[in-house]
N, C-alpha and C positions, 0 to 999 in steps of 0.2 A: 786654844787661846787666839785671840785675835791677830792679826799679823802687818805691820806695815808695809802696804804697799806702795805708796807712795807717801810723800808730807801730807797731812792732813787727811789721807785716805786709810781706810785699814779695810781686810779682808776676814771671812771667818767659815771655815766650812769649805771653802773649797779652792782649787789653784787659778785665777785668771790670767788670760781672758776669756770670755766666755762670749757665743755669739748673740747677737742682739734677736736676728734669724731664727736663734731658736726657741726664741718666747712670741706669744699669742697677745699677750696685754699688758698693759700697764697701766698701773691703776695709782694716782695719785692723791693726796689728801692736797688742801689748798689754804687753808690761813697756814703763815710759816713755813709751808714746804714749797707749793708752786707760785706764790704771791709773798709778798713783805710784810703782810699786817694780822693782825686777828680782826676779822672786820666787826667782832662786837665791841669790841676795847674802845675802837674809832667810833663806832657809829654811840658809845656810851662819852665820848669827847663832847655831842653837842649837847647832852641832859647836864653836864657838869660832872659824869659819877666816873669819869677812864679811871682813875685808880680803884674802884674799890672793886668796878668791873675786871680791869685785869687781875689783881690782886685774886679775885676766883679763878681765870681761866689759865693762871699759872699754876695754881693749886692741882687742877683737873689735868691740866698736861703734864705735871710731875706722875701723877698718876697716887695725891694724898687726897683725894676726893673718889669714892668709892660709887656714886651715883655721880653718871657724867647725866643723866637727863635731869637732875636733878640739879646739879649744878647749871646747866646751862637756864632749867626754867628762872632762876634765882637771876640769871645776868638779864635774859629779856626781859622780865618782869620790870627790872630798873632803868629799860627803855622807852617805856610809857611815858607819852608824848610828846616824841622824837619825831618830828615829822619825816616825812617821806623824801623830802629832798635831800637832807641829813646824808640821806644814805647814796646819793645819786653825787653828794658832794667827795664820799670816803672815795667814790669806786676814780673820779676823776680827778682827784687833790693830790690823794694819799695809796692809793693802790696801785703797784707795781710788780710786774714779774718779776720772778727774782732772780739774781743772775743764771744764764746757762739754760732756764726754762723753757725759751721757744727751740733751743736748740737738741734737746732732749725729748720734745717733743716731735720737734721734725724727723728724728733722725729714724724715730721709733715708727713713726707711719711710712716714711720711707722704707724702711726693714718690714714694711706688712702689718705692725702689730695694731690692731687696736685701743683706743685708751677711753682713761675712767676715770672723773673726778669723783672725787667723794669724800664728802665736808661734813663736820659736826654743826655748818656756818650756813649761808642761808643761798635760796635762789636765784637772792637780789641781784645776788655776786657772781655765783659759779654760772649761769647763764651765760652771763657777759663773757666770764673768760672762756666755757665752754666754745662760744660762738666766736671767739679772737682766733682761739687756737685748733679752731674745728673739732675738739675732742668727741669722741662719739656718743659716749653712758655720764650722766650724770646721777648724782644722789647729794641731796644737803634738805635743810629745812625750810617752810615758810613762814614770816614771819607775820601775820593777822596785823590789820591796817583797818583803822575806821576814817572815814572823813580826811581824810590825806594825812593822817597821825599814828605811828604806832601804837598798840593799843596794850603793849605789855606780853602778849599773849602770842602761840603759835598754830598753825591750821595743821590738823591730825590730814594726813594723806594715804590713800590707797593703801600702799603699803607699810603703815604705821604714824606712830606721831612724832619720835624725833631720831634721827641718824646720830648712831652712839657709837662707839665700837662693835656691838657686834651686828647694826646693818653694815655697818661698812664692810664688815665680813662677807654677810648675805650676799649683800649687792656683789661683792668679786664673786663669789662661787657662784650667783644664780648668770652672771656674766659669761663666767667662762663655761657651763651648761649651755648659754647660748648662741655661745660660740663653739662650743664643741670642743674644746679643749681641757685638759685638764691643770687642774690649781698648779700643779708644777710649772708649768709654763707661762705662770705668771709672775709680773713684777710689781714691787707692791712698797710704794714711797712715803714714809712719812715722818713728823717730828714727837710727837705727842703720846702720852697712855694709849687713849682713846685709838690709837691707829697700832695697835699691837695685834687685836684679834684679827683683825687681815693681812697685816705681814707674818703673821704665826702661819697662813693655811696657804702664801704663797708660796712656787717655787725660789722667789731671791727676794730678800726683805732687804729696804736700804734706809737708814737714817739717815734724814740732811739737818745738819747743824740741830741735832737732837735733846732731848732732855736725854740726862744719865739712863736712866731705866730703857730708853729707847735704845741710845748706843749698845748695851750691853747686849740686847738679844738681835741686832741685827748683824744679816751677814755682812750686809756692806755700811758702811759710816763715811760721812762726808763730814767732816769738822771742818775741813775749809775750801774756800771756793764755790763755785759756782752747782747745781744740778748737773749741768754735761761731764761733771767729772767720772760719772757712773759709765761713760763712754769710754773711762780707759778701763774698764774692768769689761763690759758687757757692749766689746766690738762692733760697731753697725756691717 
């Protein structure tokens, strides 16, 4: 059973603290865990549809939506003819790291480890923060754009057409293959269904301000505060 470790923290599986030293990666998700927003909610703000847009992607992060690609084609689709600026207005209005995030981040490249974002959300986005917080791997979606207007529609890439849960899996294991490490010595952060099949094949699975189904199977849970709080469990 879960165990209080601090207010708003709990632990599961094993005794902290654990050193940060001793992992290889960490691998984040980004609407809701490393940022403040779902950036299709926002960017469904300028069409007029944020409710009925969110209204699915709470659905899908409950984990009562059983096709996440399917759900997500359903919210882009309702993006059609959102122009491109739209999106350029969420990242600079409305998009924020979330508390404790550059500091969990630093703490974690300072300790050696390499990091990984990795979005069911788009490149628009994770680029930017990619490139704020120098993160090393990215993985998220693209979203098709005609004549400076979204066009509803997503561009199939190399390695598939939409990051669901189980690229986000891929993407950490084909990761830590390329780093040479094994899934154990990875850290694997998120809020959502959709980020379960990569905190399942991590070494430390941690929920930040989770849906229930998340909290439950993770070892670590952050229900309040900040991301750095995974730093009194997993010591730099």
């Amino acid at each position: 059973m879960p165990q209080d470790f601090a207010p708003g923290l709990t632990v599961d599986g094993f005794t902290p603290p654990l050193k940060l030293s001793d992992f290889g990666l960490l691998a984040l998700d980004m609407d809701s865990t490393l940022i403040n927003i779902e950036c299709v909610d926002e960017i469904a703000d300028a069409a007029g549809r944020k409710a009925e847009v969110a209204a699915i992607t709470e659905a899908a992060m409950r984990g009562e939506i059983a096709d996440y690609k399917e759900s997500l084609r359903r919210r882009v689709a309702l993006l059609k003819g959102v122009p491109v600026s739209a999106l350029h207005e969420v990242y600079a209005r409305r998009l924020r790291l979330n508390p404790g995030a550059e500091t969990l981040v630093r703490a974690a490249q300072a300790a050696g480890l390499k990091t990984l974002l990795v979005s069911g959300g788009f490149t628009f986005f994770t680029d930017r923060v990619r490139d704020r917080l120098g993160i090393d791997f990215t993985r998220s979606n693209v979203l098709a754009v005609d004549d400076g207007v979204l066009n509803g529609r997503m561009v199939d890439q190399p390695w598939g057409d939409i990051c669901d849960g189980e690229e986000k899996k891929r993407m950490l294991l084909s990761t830590c293959a390329q780093l040479h490490i094994e899934p154990r010595r990875a850290i694997a952060v998120g809020d959502g269904a959709n980020d379960l099949p990569m905190m399942g094949v991590a070494g430390l699975s941690v929920a930040y301000h989770a849906k229930p189904k998340v909290r439950e199977q993770a070892m670590v849970a952050i229900n309040d505060g900040g991301l750095d709080r995974l730093l009194e469990v997993v010591r730099p």
